[in-house]
N, C-alpha and C positions, 0 to 999 in steps of 0.2 A: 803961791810959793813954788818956787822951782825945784827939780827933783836933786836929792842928796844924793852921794857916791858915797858911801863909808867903804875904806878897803880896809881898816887895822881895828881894833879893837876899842882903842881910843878915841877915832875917829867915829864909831859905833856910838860907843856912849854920852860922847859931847852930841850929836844929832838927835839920840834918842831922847835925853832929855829936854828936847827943842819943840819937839813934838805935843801937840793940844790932845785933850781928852783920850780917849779909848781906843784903843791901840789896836791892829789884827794885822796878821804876817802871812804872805805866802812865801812856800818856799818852792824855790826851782833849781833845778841843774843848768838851766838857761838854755841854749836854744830855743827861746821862745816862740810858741806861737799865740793862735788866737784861743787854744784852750785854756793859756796862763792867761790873758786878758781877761778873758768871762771870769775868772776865778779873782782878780782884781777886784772887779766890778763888782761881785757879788763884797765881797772884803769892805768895799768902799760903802755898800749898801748900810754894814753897818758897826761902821766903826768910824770917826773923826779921823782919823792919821792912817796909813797904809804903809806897810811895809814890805818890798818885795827880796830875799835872799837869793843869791846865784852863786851857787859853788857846787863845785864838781866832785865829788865827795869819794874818795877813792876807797873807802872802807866797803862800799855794799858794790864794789866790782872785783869778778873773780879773777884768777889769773889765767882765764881762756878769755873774757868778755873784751869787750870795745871800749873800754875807756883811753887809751890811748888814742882810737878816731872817735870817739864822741865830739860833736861839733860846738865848736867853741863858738860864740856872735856875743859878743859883749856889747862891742858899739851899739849894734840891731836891739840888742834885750835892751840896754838903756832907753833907748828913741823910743821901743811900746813902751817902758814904764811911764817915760815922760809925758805919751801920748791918751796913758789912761788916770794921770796925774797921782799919782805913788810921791809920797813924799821923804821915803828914804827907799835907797838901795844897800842892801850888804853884799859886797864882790869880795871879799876873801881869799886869799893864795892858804893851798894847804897847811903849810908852815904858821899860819896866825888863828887855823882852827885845832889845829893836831901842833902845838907847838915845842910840842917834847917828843915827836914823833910818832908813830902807830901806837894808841894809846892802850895802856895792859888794863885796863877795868875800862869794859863795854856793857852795853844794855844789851840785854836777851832778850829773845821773843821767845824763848819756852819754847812748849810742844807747836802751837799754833803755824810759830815761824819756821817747822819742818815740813810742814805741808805747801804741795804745789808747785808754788816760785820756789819754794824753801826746800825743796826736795830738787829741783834744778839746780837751784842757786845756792848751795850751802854757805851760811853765816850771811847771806845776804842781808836778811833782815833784823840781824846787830848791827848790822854796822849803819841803816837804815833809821832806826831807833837812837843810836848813839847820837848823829850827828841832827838829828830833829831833838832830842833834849838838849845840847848842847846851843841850839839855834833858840831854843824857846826860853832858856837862861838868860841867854846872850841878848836878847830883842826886849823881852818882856811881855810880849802881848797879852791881851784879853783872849784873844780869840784867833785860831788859827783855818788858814781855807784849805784843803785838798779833793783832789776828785775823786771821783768814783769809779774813774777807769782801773787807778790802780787796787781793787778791791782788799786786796789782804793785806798791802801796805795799810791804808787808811783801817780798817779794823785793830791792827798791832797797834797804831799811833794812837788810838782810842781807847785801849785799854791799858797802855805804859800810863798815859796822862789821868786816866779814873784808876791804877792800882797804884799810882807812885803820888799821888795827890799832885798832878802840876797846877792847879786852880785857873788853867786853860780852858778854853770851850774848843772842841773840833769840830770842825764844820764840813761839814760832805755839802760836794757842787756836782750836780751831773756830769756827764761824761756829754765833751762837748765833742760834735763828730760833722766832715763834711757834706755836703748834699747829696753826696751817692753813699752815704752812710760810714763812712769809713771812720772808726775814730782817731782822732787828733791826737798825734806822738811826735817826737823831736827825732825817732827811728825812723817814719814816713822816708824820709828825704833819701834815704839808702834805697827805698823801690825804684826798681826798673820801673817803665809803663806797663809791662807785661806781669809782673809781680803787683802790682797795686789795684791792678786790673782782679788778679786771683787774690787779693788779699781783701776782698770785698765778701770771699765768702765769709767771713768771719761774724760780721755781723748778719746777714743775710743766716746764718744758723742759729745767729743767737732768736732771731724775730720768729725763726719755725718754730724755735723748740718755744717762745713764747704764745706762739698759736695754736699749740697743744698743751697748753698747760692746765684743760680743764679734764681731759682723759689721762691726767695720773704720770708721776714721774719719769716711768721709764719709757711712757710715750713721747714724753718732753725731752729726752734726751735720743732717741732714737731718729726722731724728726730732725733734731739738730745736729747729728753727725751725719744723717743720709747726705746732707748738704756737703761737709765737709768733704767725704768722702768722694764728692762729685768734682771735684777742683782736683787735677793731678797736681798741680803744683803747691798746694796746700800742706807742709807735713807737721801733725798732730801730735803736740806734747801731750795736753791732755783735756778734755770735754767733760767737765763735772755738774752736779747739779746739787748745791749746798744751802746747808744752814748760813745762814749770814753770820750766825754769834759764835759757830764753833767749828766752822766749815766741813762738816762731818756731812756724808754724802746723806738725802734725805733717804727714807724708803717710800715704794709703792703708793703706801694708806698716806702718807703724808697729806693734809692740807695746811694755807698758811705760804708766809714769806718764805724764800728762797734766793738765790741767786746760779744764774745757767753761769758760767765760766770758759774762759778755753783759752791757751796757749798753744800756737801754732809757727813754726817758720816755713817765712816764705822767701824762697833763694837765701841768700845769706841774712835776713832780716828775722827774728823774732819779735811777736807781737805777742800781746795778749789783749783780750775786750772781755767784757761779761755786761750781763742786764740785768736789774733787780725783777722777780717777777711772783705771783701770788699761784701757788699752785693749789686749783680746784677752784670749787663756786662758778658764780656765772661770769661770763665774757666783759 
């Protein structure tokens, strides 16, 4: 079966009900790359029908951020969906998501969504939240994919969906990243070669500070800024080492799951990466 374009809402619902068995959606801002693919595939792994969303969601960009050059590729994002066989697309104009305009009853992310990105990004992750329940309304799926690169995104979307009852499953996909480690973002394309080149340390800090993770917290963190610190061109929002469930910094005695984190820009690009990792026990 050939792949669907739904752009209106109507056309949403006539395709959706076209659709066989068990449903699962990703959703993207499009610029697609090969991280949205692996995130398909997994989708496709297990679920009969695939659904992939692209819409540029003006709600979780501030009035400093790049949403006006955020890179548009629609044609491109159709051609992978077709190529990893997705059997519906949602392409959406603002006006047919928000169609009473910037809407006055949004989703909160509480305390959680002040920390970090939320502490960067203020109301980012409303307006983040709003337009993924509105999307999971809208689609219906069983089961929804996101990765793990964006870690506090996917944690808020896991807990709106287990505290608001959406009878969703969320699905965490690794963070899918190039051969010189770099993780996979639709911002990449904004690096110079000289910026991409320093923007390597990123993960190269996160892998020290996972190679000290059996000598206790603030070794795991002190390993992975030495790194940072080592790249001039590197500059440091922030290098944490959290709880996965409440993102509250761990301490010293800590053993058990974690995640090392870091937001950094490089030249005019901001990135973030983080690695899930077990702090303590053996290697």
């Amino acid at each position: 079966m050939s792949t669907v374009v739904a752009r209106t809402r109507d056309e949403l619902a006539v395709a959706r009900e076209k659709l066989h068995g068990s449903v699962a959606v990703v959703m993207t801002m499009g610029a697609l790359h090969a991280g949205h693919a692996e995130l398909v595939r997994r989708a496709r792994e297990r679920a009969e029908s695939v659904i992939v969303t692209i819409f540029l969601n003006p709600l979780q960009f501030g009035p400093n951020e790049d949403l006006a050059k955020y890179p548009r590729t629609l044609e491109a994002d159709v051609a992978l969906c077709e190529a990893e066989g997705v059997d519906l697309i949602f392409a959406p104009s603002p006006d047919v998501i928000y169609p009473h305009g910037d809407p006055g009853i949004r989703m909160s992310a509480g305390v959680l969504g002040t920390k970090l990105e939320g502490a960067s990004r203020p109301g980012h992750f409303d307006g983040v939240l709003t337009v993924v329940a509105k999307m999971l309304h809208l689609t219906r799926p069983q089961a929804a994919f996101f990765g793990q690169k964006d870690a506090q995104q996917l944690l808020l979307i896991r807990r709106m969906a287990r505290d608001l009852d959406f009878g969703c499953e969320i699905v965490a996909v690794p963070t899918v990243r190039e051969p010189d480690g770099l993780a996979l973002s639709s911002r990449n394309r904004y690096l110079s070669a000289l910026d991409r080149e320093a923007a390597l340390a990123l993960s190269r800090a996160l892998h020290a500070g996972e190679a000290a993770r059996t000598r206790g917290s603030s070794t795991v963190r002190r390993a992975a800024r030495d790194v940072l610190v080592a790249e001039p061109l590197v500059l440091v929002d922030y290098l944490v080492l959290v709880d996965p469930d409440t993102l509250e910094d761990v301490p010293e005695w800590y053993q058990g799951d974690a995640v090392l984190l870091v937001a950094a820009r490089v030249g005019t690009t901001r990135l973030i990466d983080n690695l899930p990792l077990v702090i303590g026990g053996p290697l």
